[in-house]
C-alpha positions as CSV (number, residue, x, y, z in Angstrom):
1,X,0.0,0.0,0.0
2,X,0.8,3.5,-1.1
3,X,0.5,6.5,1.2
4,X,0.0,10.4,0.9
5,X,1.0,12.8,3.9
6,X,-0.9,16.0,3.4
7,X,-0.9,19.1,5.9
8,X,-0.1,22.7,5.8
9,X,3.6,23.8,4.5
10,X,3.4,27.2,3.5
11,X,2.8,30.1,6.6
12,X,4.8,28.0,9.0
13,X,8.4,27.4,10.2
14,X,9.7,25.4,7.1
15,X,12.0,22.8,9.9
16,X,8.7,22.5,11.9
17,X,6.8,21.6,9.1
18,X,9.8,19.1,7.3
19,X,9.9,17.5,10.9
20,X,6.1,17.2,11.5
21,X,6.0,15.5,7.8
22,X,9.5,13.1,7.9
23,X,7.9,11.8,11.6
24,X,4.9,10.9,9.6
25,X,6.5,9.2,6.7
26,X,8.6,6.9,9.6
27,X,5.5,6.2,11.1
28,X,3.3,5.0,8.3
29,X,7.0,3.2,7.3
30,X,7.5,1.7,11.1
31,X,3.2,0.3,10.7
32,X,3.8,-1.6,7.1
33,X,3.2,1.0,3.9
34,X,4.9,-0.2,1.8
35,X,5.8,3.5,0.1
36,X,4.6,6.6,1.5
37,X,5.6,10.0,-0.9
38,X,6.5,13.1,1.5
39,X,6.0,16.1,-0.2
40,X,8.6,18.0,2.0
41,X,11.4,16.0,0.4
42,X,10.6,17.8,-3.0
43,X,10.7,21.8,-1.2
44,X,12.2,23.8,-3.7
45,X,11.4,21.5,-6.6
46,X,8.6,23.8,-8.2
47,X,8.5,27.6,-8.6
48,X,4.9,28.4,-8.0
49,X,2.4,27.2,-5.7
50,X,0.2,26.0,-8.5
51,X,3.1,23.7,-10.2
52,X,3.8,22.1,-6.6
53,X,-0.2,21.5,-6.8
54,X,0.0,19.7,-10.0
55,X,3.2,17.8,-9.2
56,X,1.6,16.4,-5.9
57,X,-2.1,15.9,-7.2
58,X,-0.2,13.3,-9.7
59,X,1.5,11.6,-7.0
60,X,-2.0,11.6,-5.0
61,X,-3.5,10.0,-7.8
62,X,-1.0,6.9,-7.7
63,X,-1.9,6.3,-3.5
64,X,-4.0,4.0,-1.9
65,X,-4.6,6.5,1.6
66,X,-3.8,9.9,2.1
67,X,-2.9,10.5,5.7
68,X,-4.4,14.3,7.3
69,X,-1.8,15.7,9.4
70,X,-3.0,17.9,12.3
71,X,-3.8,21.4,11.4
72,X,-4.7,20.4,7.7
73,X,-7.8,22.3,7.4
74,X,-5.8,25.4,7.2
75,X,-3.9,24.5,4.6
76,X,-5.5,25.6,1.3
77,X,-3.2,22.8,-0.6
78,X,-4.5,20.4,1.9
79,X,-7.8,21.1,1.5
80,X,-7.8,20.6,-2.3
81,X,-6.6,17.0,-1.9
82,X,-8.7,16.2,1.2
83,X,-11.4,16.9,-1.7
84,X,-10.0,15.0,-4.5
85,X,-9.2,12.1,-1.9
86,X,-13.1,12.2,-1.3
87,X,-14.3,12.1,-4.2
88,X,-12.4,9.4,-5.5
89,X,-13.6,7.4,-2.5
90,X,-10.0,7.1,-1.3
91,X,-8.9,6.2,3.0
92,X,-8.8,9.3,4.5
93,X,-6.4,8.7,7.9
94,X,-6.0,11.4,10.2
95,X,-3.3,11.9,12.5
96,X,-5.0,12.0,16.0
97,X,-7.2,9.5,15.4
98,X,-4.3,7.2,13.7
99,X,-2.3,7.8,16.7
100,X,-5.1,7.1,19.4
101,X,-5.5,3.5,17.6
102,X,-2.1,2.9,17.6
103,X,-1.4,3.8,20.8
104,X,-4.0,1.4,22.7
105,X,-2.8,-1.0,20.6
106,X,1.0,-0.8,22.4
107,X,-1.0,-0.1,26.0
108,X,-2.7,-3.4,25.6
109,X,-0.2,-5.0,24.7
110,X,2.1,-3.6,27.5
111,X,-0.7,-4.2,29.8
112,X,-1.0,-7.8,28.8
113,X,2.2,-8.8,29.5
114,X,2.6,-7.0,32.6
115,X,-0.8,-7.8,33.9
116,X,-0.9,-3.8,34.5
117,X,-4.4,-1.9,34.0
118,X,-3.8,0.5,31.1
119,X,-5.5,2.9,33.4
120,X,-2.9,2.4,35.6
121,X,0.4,2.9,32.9
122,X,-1.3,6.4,32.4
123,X,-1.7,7.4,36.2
124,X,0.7,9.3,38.6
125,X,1.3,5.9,40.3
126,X,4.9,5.3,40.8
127,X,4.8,1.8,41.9
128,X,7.9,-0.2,40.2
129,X,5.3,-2.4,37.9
130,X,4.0,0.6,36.6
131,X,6.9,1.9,35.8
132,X,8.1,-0.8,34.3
133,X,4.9,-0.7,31.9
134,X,5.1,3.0,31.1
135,X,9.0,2.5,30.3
136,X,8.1,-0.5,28.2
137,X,5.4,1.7,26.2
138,X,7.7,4.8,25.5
139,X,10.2,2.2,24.2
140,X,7.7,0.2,21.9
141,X,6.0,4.2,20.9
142,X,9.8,4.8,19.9
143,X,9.9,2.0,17.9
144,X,7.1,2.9,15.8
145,X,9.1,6.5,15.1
146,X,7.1,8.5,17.3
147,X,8.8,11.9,18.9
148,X,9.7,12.4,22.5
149,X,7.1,14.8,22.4
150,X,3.9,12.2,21.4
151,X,5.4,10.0,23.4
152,X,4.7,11.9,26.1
153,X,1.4,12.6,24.8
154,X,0.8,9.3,24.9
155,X,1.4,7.6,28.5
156,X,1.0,11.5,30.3
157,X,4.4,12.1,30.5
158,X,7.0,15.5,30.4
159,X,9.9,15.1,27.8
160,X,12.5,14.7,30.4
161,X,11.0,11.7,32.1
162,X,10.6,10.1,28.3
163,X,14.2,10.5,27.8
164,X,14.7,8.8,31.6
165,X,12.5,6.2,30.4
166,X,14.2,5.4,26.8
167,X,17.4,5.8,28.8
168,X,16.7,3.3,31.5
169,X,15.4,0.5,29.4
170,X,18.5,-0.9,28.8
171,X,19.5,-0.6,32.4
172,X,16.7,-2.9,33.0
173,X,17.5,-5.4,30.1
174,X,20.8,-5.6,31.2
175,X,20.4,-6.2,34.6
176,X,16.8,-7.1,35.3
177,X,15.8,-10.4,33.7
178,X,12.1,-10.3,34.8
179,X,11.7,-6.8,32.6
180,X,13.9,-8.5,30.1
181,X,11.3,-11.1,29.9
182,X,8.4,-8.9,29.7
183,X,9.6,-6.9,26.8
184,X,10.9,-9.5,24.8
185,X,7.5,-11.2,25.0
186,X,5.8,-7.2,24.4
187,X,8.0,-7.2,21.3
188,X,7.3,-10.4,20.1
189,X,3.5,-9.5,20.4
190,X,3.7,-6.8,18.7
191,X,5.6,-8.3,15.6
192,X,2.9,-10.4,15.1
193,X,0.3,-8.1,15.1
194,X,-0.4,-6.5,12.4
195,X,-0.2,-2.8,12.9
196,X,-1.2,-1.6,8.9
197,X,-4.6,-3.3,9.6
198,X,-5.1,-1.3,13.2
199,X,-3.6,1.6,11.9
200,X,-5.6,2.1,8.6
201,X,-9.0,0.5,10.6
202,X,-11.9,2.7,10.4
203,X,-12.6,2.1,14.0
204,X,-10.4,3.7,16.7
């Protein structure tokens, strides 16, 4: 399967926006597309806004999904191909609700194999099996190319205790053969599941 990222470019910082699109090409890589086109590795490609329409719109017309990133709406580019996409009844993914599915996804996995409520990996509970689950969740969330930042996002966590956390795992599977056990087992899990499905699911 082919995907499309589409979201606003112009009117923004241009390193905001080439970060906010290459994290979304890893991720739709890290879940099983088997090509995903990136319009930000073409900046500087086209002259005028219209050419960069036409160059993309062809490149559109070859995917299977197009993939909304936040904020796309006010994008007038964005908009044009969030049309088109409709009305040639193609998958329409959008970012919060892609990343919401994924992420329960890695929480019940996490929570099977440490018999942890996911409730519980996303509450202020410091108990040493819960955070062992939250670190094992930040790991697997890297994995799957997300940033510190919806990492963090993602279990209700600061930036600083994400690094900590991505930091620490290998304390623990060094030293700490019970968590070395878990997370092999979380790892195996999730190789076998098959994340394109969840991912391009209607349901979230």
């Amino acid at each position: 399967m082919k995907a499309y990222i589409s979201g606003r470019i112009s009117g923004i910082n241009q390193n905001l926006a080439r970060s906010r699109f290459d994290e979304a090409e890893q991720l739709l890589s890290s879940v099983g597309f088997d090509e995903v086109f990136n319009p930000m590795t073409l900046q500087g490609s086209c002259e005028t806004w219209e050419q960069y329409m036409r160059r993309d719109i062809a490149q559109l017309m070859t995917c299977d999904v197009i993939f909304m990133l936040d904020g796309w709406e006010l994008s007038k580019g964005a908009r044009v191909e969030h049309n088109i996409a409709q009305q040639i009844n193609m998958s329409i993914l959008y970012e919060t609700e892609r990343r919401v599915a994924l992420n329960d996804e890695i929480k019940k996995i996490v929570s099977k194999v440490t018999y942890v409520d996911i409730e519980d990996i996303v509450s202020k509970n410091r108990k040493q099996k819960f955070f062992f689950a939250r670190m094992m969740c930040a790991v697997l969330l890297r994995e799957c190319n997300y940033s510190l930042y919806n990492i963090g996002a993602a279990i209700n966590r600061d930036h600083a205790t994400v690094v900590y956390y991505l930091k620490q795992h290998d304390t623990e599977l060094d030293f700490n053969s019970e968590y070395r056990a878990m997370y092999k087992k979380a790892v195996a899990t999730l190789e076998e599941t098959q994340l394109l499905k969840i991912f391009s699911s209607n349901e979230t």
